[in-house]
N, C-alpha and C positions, 0 to 999 in steps of 0.2 A: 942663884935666881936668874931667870933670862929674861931679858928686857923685850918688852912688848913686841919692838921690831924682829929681834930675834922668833920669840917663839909665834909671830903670823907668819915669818919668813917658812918655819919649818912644818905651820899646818901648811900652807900653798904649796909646799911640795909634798905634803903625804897625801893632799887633795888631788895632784896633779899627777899622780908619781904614773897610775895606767894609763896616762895617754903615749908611753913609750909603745904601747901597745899597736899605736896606730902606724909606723914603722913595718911597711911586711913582711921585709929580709927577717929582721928581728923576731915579727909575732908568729911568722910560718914555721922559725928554728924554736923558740920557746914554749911557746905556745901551741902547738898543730893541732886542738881542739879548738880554742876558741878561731880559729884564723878560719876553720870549715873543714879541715881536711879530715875527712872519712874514707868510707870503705873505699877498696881500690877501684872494684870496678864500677863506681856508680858516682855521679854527680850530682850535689844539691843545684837547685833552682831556684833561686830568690827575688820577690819582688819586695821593692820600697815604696813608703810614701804614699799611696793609697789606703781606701779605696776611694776610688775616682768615677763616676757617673760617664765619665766623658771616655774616658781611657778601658778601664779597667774590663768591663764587658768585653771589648775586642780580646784581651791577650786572656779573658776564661774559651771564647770562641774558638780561639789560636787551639789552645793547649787541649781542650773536649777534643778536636780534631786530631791533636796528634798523638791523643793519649798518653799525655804526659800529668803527672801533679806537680804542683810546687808549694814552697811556703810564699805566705804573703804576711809583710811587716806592716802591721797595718798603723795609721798615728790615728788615735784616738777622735781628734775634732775633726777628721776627715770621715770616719767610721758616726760620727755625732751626727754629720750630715745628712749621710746614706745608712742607715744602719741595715736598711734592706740588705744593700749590695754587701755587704760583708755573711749576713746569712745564703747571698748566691754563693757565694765563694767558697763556704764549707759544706754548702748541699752539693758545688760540682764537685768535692773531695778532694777538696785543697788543705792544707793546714795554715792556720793562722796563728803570728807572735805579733809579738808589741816591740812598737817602736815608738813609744812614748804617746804622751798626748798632745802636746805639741815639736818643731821641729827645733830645736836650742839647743845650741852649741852646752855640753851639761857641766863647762869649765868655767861658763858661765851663773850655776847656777849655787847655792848654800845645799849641805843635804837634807836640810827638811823639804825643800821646794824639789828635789830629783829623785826624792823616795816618793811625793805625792804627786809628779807626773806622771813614774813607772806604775805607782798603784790604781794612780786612776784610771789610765790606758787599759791595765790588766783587768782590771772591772770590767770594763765596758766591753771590752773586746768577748769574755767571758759570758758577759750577759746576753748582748745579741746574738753570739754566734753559735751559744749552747756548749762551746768548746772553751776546757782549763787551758789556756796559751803556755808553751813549754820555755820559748825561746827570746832573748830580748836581743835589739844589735841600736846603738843608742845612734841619736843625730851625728852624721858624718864620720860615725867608726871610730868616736873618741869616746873613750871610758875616764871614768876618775872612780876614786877611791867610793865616794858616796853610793855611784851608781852599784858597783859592786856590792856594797852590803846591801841595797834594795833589793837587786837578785836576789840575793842569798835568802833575805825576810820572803819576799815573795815567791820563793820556789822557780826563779826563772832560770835560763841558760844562758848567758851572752854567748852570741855567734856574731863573728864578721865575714869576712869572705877571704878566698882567694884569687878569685878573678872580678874584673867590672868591667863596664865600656865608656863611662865615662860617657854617660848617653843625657846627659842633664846641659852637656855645652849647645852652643848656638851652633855650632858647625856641625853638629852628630849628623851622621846619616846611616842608614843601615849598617853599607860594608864600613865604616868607619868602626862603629861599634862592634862589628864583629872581630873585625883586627883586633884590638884593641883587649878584648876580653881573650883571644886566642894566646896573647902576650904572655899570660904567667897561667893558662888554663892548663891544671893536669886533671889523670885522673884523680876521682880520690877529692879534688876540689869543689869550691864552691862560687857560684855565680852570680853576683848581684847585677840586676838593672832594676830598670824605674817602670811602673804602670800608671804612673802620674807627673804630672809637670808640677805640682804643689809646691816645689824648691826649686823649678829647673825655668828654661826661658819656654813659653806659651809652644807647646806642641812639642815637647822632647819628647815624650815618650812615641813618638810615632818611629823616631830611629831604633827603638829596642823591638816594638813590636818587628820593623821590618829585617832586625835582625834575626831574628828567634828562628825562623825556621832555617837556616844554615847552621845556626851554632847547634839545634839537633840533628843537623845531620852529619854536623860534623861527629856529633855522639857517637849516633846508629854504625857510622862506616868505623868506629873504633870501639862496637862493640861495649858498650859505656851504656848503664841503665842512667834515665834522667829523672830527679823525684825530688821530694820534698826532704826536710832537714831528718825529721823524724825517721826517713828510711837511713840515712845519710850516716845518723849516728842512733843504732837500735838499741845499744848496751849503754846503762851508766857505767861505762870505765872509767877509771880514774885520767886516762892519758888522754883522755877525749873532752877533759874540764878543764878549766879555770886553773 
């Protein structure tokens, strides 16, 4: 028989056991589906955190102009807000996933509470936007075990990324953030920045928007299509999951 401290000892670690996940050396070797990595010549483009009233219009104006799509991770109470602005988003031909419906740390959270923020995000997002959401990438790139069986219940995909800019700090500025995401960008990768300051200090997002049109051009000159997760990974393979 195992004594109480024992066996919460050994749920907190079957709770905790995918946040190894968040490690990139590790999750790009083990994992290279869930990290983002796809087709070779093509990069995902992801946004977090939104949608945003204030932000988020600039970076659809950005990308309508430079003909690009992306997915956008959208949190649910920000989407509660605007529900408009989440319908602009899939009328310019973007794709939308869930990032929960609020932003919580999910190591924080039991799984009845991380299956009914995953579900209700996925509602919501579903309902306003007309669009079944494919993809989930939870607060801060941290998974546990819970969050995983909610995917699986809900038909979602966890994706994280391969590269970011770390565009949420107070010192970002564009070429910051472009360095920065250029660090571990291949092809075949995947992009996170922010289209809202929701997590970040007031006005972050203004360093991503003004990185964006160098990090596509850094693209265009290496021949690298830019797009949303859905072009990113077209096949359910198996090497491309969980």
């Amino acid at each position: 028989m195992l004594s109480p401290r024992v066996l919460a000892g050994a749920l907190l670690a079957l709770h905790a056991a995918p946040v190894l996940t968040s490690v990139p050396p590790l999750r790009r070797h083990l994992f290279p589906g869930l990290s983002g990595i796809g087709r070779p010549g093509h990069l995902a483009l992801t946004f977090d955190d939104g949608p945003d009233r204030r932000s988020t219009p600039r970076f659809l104006g950005l990308l309508d102009r430079a003909g690009v799509r992306a997915t956008f991770f959208l949190l649910g109470a920000m989407l509660d807000r605007d529900p408009a602005l989440g319908r602009e988003i899939t009328a310019a031909g973007h794709e939308v996933a869930v990032h929960g419906w609020e932003h919580r740390n999910l190591l924080c959270r039991p799984p009845h509470s991380t299956y009914a923020d995953i579900a209700r995000a996925r509602d919501r997002v579903a309902a306003e936007t007309g669009r079944a959401p494919r993809w989930y990438r939870p607060p801060y790139g941290i998974l546990t075990t819970a969050a995983l069986v909610a995917c699986a219940r809900l038909e979602l995909r966890p994706r994280l990324w391969t590269a970011w800019g770390r565009d949420w700090e107070a010192g970002a500025t564009g070429p910051s953030v472009r360095r920065t995401v250029l660090r571990t960008l291949r092809p075949g990768g995947t992009i996170l920045l922010h289209d809202s300051d929701r997590m970040a200090v007031p006005g972050a997002w203004r360093s991503s928007l003004a990185a964006l049109p160098a990090l596509l051009e850094w693209a265009t000159e290496r021949q690298l299509t830019v797009g949303p997760l859905g072009e990113h990974h077209p096949c359910d393979s198996p090497d491309l999951d969980w």
